[in-house]
C-alpha positions as CSV (number, residue, x, y, z in Angstrom):
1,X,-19.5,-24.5,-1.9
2,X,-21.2,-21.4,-2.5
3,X,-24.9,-21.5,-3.9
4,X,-25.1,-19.3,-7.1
5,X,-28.2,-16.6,-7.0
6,X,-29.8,-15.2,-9.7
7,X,-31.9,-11.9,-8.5
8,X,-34.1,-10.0,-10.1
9,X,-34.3,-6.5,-9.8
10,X,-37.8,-5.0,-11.7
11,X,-37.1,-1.1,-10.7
12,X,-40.3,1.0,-11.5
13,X,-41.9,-1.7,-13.5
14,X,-45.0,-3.8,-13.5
15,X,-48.4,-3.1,-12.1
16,X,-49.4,-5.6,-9.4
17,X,-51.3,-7.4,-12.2
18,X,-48.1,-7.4,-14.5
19,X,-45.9,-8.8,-11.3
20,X,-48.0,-11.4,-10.5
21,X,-48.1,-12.9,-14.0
22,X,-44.3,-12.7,-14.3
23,X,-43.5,-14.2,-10.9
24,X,-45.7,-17.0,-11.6
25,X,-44.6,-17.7,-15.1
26,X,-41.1,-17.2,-13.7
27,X,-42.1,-19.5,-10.6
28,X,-42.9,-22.3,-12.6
29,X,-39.8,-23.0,-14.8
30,X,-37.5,-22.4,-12.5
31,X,-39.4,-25.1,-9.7
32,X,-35.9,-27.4,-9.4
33,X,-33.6,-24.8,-10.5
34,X,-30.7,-25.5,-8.8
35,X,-29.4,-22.3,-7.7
36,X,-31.6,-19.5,-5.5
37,X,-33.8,-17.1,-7.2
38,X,-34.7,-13.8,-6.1
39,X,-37.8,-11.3,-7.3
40,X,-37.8,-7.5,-6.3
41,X,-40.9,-6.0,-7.0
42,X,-41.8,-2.6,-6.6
43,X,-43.3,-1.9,-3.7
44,X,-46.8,-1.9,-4.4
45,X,-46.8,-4.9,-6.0
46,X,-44.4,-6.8,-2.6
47,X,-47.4,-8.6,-0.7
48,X,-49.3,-9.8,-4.2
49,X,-45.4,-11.3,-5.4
50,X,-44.9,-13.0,-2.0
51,X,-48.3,-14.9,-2.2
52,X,-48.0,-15.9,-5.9
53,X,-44.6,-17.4,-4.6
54,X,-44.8,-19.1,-1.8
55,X,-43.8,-22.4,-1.0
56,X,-41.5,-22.5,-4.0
57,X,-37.7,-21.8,-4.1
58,X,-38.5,-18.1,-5.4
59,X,-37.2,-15.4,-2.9
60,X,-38.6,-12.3,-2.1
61,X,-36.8,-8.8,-1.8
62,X,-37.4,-5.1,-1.6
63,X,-35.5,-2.5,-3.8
64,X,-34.6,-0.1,-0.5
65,X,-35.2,0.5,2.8
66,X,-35.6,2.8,5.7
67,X,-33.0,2.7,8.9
68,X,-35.9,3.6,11.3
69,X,-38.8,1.4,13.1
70,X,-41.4,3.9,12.5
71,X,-42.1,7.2,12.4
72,X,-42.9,10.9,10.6
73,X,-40.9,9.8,7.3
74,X,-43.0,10.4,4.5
75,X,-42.5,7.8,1.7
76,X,-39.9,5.6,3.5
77,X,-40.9,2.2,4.6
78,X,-39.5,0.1,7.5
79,X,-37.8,-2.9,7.8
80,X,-41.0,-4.4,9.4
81,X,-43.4,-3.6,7.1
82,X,-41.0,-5.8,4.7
83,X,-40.6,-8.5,7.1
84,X,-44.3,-8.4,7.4
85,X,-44.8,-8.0,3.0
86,X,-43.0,-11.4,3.2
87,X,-39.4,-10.7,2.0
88,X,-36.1,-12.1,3.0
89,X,-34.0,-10.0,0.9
90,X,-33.5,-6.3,0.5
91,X,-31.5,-4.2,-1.7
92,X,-29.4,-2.0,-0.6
93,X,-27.2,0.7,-2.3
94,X,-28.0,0.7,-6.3
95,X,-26.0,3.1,-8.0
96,X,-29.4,4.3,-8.7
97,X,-30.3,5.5,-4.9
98,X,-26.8,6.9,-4.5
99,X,-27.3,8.8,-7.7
100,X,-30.7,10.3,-7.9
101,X,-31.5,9.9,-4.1
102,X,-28.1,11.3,-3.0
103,X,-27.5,8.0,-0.6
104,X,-24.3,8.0,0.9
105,X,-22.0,5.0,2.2
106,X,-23.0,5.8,6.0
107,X,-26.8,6.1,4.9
108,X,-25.9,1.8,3.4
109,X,-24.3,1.0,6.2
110,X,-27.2,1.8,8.2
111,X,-29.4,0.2,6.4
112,X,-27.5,-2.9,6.3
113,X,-27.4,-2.8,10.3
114,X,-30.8,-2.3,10.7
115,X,-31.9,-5.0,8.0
116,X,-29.5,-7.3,10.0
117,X,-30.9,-6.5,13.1
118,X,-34.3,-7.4,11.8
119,X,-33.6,-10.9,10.4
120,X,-33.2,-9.9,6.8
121,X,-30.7,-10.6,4.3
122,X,-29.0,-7.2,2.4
123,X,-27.6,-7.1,-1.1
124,X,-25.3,-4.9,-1.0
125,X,-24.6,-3.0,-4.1
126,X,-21.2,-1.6,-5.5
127,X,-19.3,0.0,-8.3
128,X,-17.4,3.0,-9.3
129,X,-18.5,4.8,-12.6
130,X,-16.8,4.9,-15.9
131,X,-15.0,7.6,-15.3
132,X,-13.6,6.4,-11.8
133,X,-12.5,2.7,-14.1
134,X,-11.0,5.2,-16.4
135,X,-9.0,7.2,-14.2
136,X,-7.9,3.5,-12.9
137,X,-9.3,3.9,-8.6
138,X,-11.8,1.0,-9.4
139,X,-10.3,-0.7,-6.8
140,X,-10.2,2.5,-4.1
141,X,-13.7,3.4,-4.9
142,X,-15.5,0.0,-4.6
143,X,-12.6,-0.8,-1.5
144,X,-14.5,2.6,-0.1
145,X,-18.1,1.1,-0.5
146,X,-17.3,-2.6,0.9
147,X,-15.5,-1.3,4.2
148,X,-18.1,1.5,4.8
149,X,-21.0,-0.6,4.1
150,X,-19.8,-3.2,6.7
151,X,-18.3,-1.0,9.5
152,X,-19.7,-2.3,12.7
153,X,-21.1,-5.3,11.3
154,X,-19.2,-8.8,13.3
155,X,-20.9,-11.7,11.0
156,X,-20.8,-11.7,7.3
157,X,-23.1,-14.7,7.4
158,X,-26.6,-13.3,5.7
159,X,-24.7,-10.6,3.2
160,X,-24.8,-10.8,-0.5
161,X,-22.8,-8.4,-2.5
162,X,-23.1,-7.1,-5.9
163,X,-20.7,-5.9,-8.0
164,X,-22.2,-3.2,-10.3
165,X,-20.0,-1.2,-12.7
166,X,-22.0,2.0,-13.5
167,X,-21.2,2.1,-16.6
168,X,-22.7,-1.3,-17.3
169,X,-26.2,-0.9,-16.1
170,X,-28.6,-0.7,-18.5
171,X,-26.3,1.1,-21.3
172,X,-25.8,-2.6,-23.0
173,X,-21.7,-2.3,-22.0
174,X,-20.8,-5.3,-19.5
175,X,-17.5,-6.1,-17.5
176,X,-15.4,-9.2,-19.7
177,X,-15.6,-11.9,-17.4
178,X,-11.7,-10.9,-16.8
179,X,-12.8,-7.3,-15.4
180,X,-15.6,-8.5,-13.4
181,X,-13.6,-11.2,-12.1
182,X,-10.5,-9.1,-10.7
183,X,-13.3,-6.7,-9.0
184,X,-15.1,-9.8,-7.2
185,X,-11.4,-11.0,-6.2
186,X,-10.5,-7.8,-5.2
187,X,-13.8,-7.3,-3.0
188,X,-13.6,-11.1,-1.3
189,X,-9.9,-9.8,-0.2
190,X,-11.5,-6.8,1.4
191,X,-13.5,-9.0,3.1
192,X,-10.8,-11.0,4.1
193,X,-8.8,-8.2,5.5
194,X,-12.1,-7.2,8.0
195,X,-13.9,-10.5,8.4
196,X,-10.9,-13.2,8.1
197,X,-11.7,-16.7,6.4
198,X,-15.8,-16.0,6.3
199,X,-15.0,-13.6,3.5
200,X,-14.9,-17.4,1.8
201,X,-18.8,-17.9,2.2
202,X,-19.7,-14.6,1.0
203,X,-21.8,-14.5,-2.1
204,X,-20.6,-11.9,-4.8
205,X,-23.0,-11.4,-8.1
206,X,-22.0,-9.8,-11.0
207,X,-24.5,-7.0,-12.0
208,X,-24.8,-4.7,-15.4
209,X,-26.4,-5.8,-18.7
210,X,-26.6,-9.2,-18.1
211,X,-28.4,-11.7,-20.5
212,X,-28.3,-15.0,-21.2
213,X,-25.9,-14.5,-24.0
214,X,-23.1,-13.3,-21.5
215,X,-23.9,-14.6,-18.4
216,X,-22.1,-17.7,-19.2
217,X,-18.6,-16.7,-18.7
218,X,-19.2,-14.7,-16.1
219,X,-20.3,-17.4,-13.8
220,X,-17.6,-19.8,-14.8
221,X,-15.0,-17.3,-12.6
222,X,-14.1,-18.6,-9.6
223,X,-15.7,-15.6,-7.5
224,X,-18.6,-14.9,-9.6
225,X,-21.8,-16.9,-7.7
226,X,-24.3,-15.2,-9.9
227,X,-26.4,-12.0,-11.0
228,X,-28.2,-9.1,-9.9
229,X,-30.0,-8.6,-13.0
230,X,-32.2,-5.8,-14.3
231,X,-33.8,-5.2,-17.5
232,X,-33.8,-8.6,-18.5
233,X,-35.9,-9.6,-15.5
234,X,-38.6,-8.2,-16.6
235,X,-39.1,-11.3,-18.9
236,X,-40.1,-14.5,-18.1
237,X,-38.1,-15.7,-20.9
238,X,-34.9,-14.3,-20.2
239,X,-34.9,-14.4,-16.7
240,X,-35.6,-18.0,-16.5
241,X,-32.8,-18.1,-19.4
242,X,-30.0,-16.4,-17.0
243,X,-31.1,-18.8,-14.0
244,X,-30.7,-22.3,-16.2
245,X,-27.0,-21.0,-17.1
246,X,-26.0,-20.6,-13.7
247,X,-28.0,-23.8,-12.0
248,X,-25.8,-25.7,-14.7
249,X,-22.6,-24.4,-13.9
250,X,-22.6,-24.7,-10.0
């Protein structure tokens, strides 16, 4: 059995002030939530998050990620310096980066490789835009991302996916659990047809406007294990919301 995750992904949100207070307030009702739970700060605010959480079952990520140890590259950040911030996950791939940053598949694959080779966990990020869905090449576009993302990489062991339709995040559209459903099927047969029967342990979360009004029948599909979620992280109350829905239903 898979364990259900519910992450949370603040974007350029929240002074350090403003983090703390919502990963403490979001620390303490979800103490025995039965499912993992998973804060991405922005940066500034990484080291201030991981002490306000520690010890509990709240998980710390970052929102990107540099493929190099060290050296002249002004505003990136190595995996290290994350290690050392206190996170176990880190992002990798939002539509966002590949968008305004220009990141390309072979820029998140590696990432992945080096975050793997530094005893972090990546959440991979995919999902074809509206009009890729429209034109009907969901399924060759996020195919694309999967096998690209994972070239080279043996164990599928510490990978989390996330299925993100473009056209989802943050416009208040989201996948019917039907849609979202045959992409997260789709993707564990890709991983399947590279990494044989582990593709079984792989986490897949559904991300893109998700509240706790529809995350419901999203997580009772068989490949659904929970939710990269964004705007409604950034409140206690609906965060905390998203995460009871899917501790009940796994």
């Amino acid at each position: 059995m898979r364990t259900t995750m519910v992450a949370g992904n603040w974007k350029m949100h929240n002074t350090i002030q403003e983090s703390v207070a919502l990963a403490t307030a979001i620390k303490k009702e979800t103490a025995h939530a039965a499912c993992e739970v998973v804060l991405a700060p922005p940066f500034t605010a990484l080291y201030s998050v991981g002490a306000a959480i520690k010890g509990s079952n709240v998980s710390l990520a970052a929102q990107n990620i540099f493929y190099e140890d060290k050296g002249a590259y002004t505003g990136e950040i190595a995996p290290s310096m994350l290690k050392d911030a206190g996170c176990t996950y880190v992002i990798i791939g939002h539509s966002e980066r590949r968008k305004y940053f220009h990141e390309r598949d072979e820029d998140v694959n590696l990432k992945v490789k080096k975050v793997l080779a530094t005893g972090l966990k990546p959440i991979v990020c995919v999902g074809e835009t509206e009009e890729e869905r429209e034109k009907g090449v969901t399924e060759f576009v996020v195919g694309i991302q999967v096998k690209k993302a994972l070239h080279g990489i043996e164990s599928l062991d510490n990978i989390v996916i996330a299925y993100e339709p473009v056209w989802a995040i943050g416009t208040g559209k989201v996948a019917t659990p039907i849609e979202a459903e045959e992409v997260h099927r789709f993707i564990r047969g890709v991983l399947g047809d590279t990494h044989g029967s582990s593709n079984k342990n792989v986490r897949i979360l559904y991300g893109g406007s998700v509240t706790p009004d529809n995350i419901e029948e999203l997580i009772d599909m068989e490949d659904i294990d929970g939710a990269l979620v964004g705007g409604a992280s950034l409140k206690a109350e609906t965060f905390t919301g998203i995460i009871a829905k899917v501790a009940e239903k796994r």
